[in-house]
PyMOL Python script that loads the backbone (N, CA, C, O; Angstrom):
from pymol import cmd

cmd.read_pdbstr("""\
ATOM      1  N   UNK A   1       5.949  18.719  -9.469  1.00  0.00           N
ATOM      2  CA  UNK A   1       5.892  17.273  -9.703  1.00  0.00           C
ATOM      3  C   UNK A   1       6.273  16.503  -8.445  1.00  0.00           C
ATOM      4  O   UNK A   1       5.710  15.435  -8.204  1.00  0.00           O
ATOM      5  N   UNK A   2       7.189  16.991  -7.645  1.00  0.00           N
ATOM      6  CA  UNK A   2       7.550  16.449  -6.328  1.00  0.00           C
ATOM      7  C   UNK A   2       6.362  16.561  -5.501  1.00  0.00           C
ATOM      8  O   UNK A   2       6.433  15.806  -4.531  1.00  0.00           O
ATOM      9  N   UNK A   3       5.298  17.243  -5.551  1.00  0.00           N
ATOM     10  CA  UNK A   3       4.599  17.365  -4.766  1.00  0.00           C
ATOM     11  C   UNK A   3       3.548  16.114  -5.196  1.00  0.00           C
ATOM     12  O   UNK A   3       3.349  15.306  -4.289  1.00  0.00           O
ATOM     13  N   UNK A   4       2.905  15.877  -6.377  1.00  0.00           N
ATOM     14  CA  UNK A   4       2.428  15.307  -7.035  1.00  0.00           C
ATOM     15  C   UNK A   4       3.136  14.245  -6.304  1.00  0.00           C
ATOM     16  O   UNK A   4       2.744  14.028  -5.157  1.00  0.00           O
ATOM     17  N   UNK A   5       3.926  13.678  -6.678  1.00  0.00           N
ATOM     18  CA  UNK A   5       4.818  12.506  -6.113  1.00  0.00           C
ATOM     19  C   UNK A   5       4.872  11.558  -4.682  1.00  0.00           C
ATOM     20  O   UNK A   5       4.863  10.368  -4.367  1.00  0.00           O
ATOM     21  N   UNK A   6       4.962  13.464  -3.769  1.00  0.00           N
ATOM     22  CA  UNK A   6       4.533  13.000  -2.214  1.00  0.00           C
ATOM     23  C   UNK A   6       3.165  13.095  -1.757  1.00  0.00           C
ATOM     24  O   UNK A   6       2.824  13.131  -0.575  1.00  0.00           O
ATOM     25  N   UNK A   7       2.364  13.137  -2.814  1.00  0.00           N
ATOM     26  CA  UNK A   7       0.908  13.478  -1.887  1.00  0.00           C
ATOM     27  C   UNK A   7       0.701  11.945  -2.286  1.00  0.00           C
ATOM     28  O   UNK A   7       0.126  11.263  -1.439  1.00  0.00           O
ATOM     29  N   UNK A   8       1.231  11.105  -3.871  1.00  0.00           N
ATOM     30  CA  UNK A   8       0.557   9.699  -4.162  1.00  0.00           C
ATOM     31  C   UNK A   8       1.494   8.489  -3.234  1.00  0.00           C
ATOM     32  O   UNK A   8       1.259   7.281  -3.232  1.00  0.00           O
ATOM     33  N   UNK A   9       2.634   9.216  -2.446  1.00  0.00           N
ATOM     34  CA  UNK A   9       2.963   8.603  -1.654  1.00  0.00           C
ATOM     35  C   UNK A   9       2.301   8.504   0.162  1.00  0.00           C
ATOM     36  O   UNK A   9       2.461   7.626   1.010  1.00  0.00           O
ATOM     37  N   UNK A  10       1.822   9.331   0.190  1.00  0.00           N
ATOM     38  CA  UNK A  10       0.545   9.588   1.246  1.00  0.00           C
ATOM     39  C   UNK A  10      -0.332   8.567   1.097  1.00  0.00           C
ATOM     40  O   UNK A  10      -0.636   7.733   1.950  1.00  0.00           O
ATOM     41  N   UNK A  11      -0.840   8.684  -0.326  1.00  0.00           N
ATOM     42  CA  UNK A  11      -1.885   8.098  -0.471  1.00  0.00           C
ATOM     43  C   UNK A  11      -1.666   6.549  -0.504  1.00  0.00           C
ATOM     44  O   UNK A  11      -2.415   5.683  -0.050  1.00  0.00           O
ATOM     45  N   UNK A  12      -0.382   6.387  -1.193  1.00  0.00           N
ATOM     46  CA  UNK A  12      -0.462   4.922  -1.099  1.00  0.00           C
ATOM     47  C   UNK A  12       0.180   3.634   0.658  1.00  0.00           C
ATOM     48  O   UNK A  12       0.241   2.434   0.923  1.00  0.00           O
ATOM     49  N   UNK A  13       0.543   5.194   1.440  1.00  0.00           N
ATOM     50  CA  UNK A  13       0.584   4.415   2.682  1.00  0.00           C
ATOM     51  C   UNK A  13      -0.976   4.315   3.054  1.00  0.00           C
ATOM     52  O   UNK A  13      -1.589   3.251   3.144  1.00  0.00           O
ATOM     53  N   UNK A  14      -1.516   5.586   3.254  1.00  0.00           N
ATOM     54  CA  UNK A  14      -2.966   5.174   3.022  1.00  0.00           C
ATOM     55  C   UNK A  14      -3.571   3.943   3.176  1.00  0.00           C
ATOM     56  O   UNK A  14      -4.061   3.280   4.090  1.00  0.00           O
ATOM     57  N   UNK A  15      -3.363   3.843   1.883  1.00  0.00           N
ATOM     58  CA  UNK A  15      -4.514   2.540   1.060  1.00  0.00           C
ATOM     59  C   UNK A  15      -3.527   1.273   2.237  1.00  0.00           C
ATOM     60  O   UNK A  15      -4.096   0.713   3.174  1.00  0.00           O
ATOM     61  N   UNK A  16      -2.483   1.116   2.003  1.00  0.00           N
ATOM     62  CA  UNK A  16      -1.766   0.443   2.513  1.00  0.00           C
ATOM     63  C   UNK A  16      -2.077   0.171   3.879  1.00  0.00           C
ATOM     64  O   UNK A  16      -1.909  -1.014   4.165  1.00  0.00           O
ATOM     65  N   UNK A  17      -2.439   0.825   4.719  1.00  0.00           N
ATOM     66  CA  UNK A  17      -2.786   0.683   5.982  1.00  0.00           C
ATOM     67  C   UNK A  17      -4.141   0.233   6.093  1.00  0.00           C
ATOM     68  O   UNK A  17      -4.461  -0.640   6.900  1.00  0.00           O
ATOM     69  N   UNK A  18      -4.892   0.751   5.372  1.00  0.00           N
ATOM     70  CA  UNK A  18      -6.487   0.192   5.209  1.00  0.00           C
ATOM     71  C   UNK A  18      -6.621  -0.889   5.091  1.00  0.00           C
ATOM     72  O   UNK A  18      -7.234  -1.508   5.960  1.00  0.00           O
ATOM     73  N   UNK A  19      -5.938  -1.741   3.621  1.00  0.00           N
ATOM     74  CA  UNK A  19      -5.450  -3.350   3.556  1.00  0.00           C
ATOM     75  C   UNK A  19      -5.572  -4.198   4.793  1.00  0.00           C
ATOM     76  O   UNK A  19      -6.289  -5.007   5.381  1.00  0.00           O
ATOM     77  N   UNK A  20      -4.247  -3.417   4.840  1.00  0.00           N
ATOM     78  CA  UNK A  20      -3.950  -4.641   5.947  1.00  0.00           C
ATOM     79  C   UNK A  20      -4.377  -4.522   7.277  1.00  0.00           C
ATOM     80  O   UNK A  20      -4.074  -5.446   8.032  1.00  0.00           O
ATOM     81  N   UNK A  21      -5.284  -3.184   7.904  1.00  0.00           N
ATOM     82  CA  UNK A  21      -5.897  -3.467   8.656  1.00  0.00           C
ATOM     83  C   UNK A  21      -7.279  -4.181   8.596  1.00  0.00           C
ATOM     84  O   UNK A  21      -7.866  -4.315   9.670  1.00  0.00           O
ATOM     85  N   UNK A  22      -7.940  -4.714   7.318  1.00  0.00           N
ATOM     86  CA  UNK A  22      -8.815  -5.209   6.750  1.00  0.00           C
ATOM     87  C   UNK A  22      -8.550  -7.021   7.045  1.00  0.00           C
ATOM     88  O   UNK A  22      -9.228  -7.932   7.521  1.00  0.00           O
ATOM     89  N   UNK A  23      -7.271  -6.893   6.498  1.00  0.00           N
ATOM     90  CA  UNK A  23      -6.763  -8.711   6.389  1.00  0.00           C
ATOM     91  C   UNK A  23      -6.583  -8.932   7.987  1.00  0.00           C
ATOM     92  O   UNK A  23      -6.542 -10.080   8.429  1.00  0.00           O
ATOM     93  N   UNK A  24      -6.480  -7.850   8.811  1.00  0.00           N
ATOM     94  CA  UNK A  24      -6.038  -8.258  10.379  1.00  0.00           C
ATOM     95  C   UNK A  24      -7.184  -8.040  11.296  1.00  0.00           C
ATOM     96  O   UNK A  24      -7.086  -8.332  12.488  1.00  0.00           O
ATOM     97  N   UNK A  25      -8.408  -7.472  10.723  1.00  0.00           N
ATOM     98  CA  UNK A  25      -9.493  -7.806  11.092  1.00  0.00           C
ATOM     99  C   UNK A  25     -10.186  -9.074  10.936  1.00  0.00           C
ATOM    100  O   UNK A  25     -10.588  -9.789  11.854  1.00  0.00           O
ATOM    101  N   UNK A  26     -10.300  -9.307   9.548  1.00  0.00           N
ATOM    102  CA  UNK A  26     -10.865 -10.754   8.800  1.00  0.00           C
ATOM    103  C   UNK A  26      -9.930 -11.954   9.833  1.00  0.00           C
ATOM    104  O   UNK A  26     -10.495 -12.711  10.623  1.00  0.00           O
ATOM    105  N   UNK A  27      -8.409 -11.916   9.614  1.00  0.00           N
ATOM    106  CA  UNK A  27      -7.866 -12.926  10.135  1.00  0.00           C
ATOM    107  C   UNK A  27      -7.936 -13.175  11.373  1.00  0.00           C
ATOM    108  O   UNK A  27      -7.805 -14.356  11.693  1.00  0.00           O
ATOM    109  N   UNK A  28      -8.207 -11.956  12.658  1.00  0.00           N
ATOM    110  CA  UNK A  28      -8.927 -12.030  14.375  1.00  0.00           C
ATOM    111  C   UNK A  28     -10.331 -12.422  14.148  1.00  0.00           C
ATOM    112  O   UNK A  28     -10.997 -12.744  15.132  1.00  0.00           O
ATOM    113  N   UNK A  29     -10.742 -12.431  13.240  1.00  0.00           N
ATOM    114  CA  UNK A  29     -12.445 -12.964  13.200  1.00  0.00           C
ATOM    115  C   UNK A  29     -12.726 -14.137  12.847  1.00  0.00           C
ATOM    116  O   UNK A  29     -13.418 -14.888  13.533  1.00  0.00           O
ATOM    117  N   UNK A  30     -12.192 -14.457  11.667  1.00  0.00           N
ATOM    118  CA  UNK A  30     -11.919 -16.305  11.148  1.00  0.00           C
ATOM    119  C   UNK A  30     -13.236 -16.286  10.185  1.00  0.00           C
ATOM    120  O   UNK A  30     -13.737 -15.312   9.623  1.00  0.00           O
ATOM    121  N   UNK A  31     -13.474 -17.076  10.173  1.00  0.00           N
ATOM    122  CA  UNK A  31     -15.024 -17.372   9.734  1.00  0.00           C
ATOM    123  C   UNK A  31     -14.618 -17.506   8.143  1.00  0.00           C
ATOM    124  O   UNK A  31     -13.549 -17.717   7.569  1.00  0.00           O
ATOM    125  N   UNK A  32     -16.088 -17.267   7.659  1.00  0.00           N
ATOM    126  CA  UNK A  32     -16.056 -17.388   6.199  1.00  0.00           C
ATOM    127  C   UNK A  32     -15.039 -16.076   5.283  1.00  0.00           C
ATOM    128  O   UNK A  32     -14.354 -16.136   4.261  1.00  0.00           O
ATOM    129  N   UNK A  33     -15.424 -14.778   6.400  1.00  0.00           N
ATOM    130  CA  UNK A  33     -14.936 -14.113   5.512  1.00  0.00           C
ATOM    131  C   UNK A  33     -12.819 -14.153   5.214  1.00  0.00           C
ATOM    132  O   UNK A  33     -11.968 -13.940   4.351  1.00  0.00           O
ATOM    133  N   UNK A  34     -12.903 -14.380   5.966  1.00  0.00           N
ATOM    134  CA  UNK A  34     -11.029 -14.983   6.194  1.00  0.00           C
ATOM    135  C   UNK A  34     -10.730 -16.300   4.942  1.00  0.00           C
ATOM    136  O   UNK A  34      -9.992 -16.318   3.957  1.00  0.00           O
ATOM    137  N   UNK A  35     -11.355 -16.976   5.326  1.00  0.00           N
ATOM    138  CA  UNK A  35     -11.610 -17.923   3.791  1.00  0.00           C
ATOM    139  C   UNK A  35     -11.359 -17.256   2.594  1.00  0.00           C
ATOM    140  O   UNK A  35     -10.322 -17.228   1.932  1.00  0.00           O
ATOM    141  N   UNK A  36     -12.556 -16.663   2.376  1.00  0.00           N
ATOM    142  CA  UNK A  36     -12.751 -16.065   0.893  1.00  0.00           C
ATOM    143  C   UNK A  36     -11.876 -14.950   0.777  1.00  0.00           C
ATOM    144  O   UNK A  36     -11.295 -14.883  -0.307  1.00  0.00           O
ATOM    145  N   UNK A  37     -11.627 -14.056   1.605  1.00  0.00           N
ATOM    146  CA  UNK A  37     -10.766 -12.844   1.089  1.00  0.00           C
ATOM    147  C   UNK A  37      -9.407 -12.910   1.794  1.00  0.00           C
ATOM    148  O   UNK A  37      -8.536 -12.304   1.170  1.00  0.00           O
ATOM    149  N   UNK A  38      -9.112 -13.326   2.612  1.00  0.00           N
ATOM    150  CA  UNK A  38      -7.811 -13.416   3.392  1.00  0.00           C
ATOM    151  C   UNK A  38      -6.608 -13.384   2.182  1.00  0.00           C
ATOM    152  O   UNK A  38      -5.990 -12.322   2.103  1.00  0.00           O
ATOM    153  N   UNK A  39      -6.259 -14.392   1.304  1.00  0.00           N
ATOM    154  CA  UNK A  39      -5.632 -14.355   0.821  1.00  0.00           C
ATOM    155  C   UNK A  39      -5.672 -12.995  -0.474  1.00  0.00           C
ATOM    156  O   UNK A  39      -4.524 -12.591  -0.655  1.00  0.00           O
ATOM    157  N   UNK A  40      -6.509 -12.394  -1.190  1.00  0.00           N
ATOM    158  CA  UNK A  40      -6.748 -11.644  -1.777  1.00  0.00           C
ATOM    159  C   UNK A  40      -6.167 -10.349  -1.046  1.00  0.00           C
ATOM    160  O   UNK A  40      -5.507  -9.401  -1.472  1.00  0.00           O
ATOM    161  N   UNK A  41      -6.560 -10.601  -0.051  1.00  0.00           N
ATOM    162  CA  UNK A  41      -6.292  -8.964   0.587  1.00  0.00           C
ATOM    163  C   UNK A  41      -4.614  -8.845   0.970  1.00  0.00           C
ATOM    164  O   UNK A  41      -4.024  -7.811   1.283  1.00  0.00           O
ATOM    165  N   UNK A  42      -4.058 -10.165   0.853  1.00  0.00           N
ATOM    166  CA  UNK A  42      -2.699 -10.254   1.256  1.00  0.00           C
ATOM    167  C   UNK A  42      -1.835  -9.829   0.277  1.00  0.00           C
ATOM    168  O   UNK A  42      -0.808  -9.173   0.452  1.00  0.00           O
ATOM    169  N   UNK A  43      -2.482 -10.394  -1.195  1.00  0.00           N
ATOM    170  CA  UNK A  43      -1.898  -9.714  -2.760  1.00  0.00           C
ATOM    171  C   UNK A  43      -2.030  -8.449  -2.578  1.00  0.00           C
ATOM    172  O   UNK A  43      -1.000  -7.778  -2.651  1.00  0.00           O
ATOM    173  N   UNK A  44      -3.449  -7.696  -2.262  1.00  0.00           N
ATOM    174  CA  UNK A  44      -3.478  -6.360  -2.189  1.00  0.00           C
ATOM    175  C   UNK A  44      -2.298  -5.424  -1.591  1.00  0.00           C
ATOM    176  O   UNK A  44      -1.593  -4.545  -2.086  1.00  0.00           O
ATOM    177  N   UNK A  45      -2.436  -6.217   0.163  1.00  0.00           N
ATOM    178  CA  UNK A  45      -1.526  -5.278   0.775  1.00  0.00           C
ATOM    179  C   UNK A  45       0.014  -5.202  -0.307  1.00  0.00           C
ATOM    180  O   UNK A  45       0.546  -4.177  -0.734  1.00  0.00           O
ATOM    181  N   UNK A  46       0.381  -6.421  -0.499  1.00  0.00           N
ATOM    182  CA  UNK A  46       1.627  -6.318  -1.286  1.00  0.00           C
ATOM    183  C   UNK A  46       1.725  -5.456  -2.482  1.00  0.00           C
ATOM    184  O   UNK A  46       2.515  -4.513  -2.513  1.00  0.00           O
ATOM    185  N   UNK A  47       0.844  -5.789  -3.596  1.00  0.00           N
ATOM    186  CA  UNK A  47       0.754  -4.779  -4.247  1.00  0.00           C
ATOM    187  C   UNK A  47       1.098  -3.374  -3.662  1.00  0.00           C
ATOM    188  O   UNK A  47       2.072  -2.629  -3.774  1.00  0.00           O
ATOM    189  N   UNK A  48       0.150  -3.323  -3.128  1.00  0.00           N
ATOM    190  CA  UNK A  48       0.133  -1.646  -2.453  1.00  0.00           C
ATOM    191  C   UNK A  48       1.568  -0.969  -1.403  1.00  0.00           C
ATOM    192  O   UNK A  48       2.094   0.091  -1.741  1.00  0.00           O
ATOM    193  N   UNK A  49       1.793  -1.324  -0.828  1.00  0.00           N
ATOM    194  CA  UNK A  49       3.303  -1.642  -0.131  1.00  0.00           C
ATOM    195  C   UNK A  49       4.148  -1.396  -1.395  1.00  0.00           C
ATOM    196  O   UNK A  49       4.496  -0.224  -1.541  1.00  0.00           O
ATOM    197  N   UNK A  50       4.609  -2.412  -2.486  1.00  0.00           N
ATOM    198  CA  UNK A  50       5.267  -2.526  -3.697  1.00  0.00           C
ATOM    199  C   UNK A  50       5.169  -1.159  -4.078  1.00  0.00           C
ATOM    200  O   UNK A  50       6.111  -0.366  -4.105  1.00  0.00           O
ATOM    201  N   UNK A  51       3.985  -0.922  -4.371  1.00  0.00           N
ATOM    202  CA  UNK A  51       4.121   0.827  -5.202  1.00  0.00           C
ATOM    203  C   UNK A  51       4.225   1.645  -4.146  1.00  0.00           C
ATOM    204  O   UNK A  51       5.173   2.429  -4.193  1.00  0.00           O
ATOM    205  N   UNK A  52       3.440   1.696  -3.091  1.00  0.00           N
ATOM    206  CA  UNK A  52       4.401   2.591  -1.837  1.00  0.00           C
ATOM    207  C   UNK A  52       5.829   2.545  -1.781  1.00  0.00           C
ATOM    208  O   UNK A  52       6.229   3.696  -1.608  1.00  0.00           O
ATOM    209  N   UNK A  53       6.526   1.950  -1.832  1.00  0.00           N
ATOM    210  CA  UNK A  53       7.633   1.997  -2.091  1.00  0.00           C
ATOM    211  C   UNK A  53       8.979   2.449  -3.241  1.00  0.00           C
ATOM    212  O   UNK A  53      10.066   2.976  -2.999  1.00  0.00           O
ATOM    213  N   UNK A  54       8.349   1.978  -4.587  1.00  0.00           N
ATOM    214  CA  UNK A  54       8.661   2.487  -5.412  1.00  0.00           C
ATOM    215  C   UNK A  54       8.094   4.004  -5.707  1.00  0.00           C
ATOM    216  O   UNK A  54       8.682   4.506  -6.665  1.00  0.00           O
ATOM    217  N   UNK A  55       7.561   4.458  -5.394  1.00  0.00           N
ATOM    218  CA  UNK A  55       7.066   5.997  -5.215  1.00  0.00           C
ATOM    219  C   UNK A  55       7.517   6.718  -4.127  1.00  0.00           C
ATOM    220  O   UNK A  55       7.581   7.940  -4.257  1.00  0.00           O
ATOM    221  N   UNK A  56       7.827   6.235  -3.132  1.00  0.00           N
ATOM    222  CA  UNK A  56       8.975   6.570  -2.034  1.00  0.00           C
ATOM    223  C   UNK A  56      10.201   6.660  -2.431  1.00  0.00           C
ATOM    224  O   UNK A  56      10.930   7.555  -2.002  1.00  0.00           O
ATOM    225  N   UNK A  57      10.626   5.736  -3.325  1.00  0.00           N
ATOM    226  CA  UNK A  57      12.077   5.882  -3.897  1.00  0.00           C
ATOM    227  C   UNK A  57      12.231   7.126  -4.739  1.00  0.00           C
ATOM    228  O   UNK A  57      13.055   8.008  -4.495  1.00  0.00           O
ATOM    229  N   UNK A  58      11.019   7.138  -6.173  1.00  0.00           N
ATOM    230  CA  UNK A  58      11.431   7.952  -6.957  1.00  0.00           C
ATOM    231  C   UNK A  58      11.142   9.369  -6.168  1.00  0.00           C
ATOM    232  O   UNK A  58      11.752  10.241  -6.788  1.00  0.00           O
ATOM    233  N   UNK A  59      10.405   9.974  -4.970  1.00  0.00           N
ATOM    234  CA  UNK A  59       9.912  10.949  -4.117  1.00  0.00           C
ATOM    235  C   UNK A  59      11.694  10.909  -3.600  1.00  0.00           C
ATOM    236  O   UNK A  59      12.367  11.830  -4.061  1.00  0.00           O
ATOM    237  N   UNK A  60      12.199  10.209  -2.971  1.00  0.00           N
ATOM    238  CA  UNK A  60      13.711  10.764  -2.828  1.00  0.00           C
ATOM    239  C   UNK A  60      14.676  10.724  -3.556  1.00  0.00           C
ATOM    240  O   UNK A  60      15.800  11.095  -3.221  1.00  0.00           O
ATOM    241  N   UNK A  61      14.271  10.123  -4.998  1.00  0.00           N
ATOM    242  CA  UNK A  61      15.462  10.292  -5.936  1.00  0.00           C
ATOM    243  C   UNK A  61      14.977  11.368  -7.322  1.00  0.00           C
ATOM    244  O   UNK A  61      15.466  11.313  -8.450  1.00  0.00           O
ATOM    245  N   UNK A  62      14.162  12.083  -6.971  1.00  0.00           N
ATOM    246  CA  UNK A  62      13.808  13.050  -7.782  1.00  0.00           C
ATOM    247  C   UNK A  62      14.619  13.910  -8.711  1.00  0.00           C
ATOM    248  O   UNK A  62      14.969  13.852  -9.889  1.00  0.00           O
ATOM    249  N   UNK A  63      14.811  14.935  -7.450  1.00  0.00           N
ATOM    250  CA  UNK A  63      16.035  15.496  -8.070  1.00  0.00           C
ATOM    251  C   UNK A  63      17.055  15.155  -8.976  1.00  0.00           C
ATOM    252  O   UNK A  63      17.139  15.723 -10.065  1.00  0.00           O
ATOM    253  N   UNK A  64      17.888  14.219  -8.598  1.00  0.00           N
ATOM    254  CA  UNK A  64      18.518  13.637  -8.896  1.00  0.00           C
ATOM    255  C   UNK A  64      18.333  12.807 -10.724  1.00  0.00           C
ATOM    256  O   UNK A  64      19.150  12.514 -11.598  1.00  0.00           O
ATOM    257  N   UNK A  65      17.335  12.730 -10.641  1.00  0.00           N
ATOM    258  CA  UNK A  65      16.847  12.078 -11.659  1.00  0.00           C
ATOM    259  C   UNK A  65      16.206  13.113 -13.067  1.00  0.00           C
ATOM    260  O   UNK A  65      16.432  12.895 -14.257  1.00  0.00           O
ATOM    261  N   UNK A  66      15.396  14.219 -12.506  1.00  0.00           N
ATOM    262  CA  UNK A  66      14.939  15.206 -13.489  1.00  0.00           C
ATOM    263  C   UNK A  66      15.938  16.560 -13.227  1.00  0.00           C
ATOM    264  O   UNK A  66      15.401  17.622 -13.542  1.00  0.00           O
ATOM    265  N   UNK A  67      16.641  16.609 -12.954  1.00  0.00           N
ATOM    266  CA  UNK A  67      17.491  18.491 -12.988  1.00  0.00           C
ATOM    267  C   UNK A  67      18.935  18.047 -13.464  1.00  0.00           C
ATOM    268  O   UNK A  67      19.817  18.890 -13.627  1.00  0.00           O
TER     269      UNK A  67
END
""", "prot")
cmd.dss("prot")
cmd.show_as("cartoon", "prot")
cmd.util.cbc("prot")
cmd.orient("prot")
């Protein structure tokens, strides 16, 4: 289950990095697409960050928590 745990913590730096290299593309470019998605993608990154984190926590408080 720990493993399970650290691979969806992989994954959610992942996604996390994709985000916001997405919103930091759009926002060096400007235009329409910065308009329409800029802010959307900013909820995203947070979202995603948010559960990166809380899955980082329970990934080091595992043990602790199930044995």
């Amino acid at each position: 289950m720990k493993t399970v745990v650290g691979v969806l913590v992989a994954a959610g730096l992942g996604v996390t990095l994709i985000v916001m290299g997405a919103g930091m593309v759009g926002m060096f470019r400007g235009g329409e697409f910065n308009r329409k998605y800029g802010n959307v993608l900013m909820r995203c990154r947070v979202a995603a960050q948010a559960t990166t984190v809380a899955l980082l926590a329970l990934w080091f408080f595992y043990d602790d928590l199930f044995t």
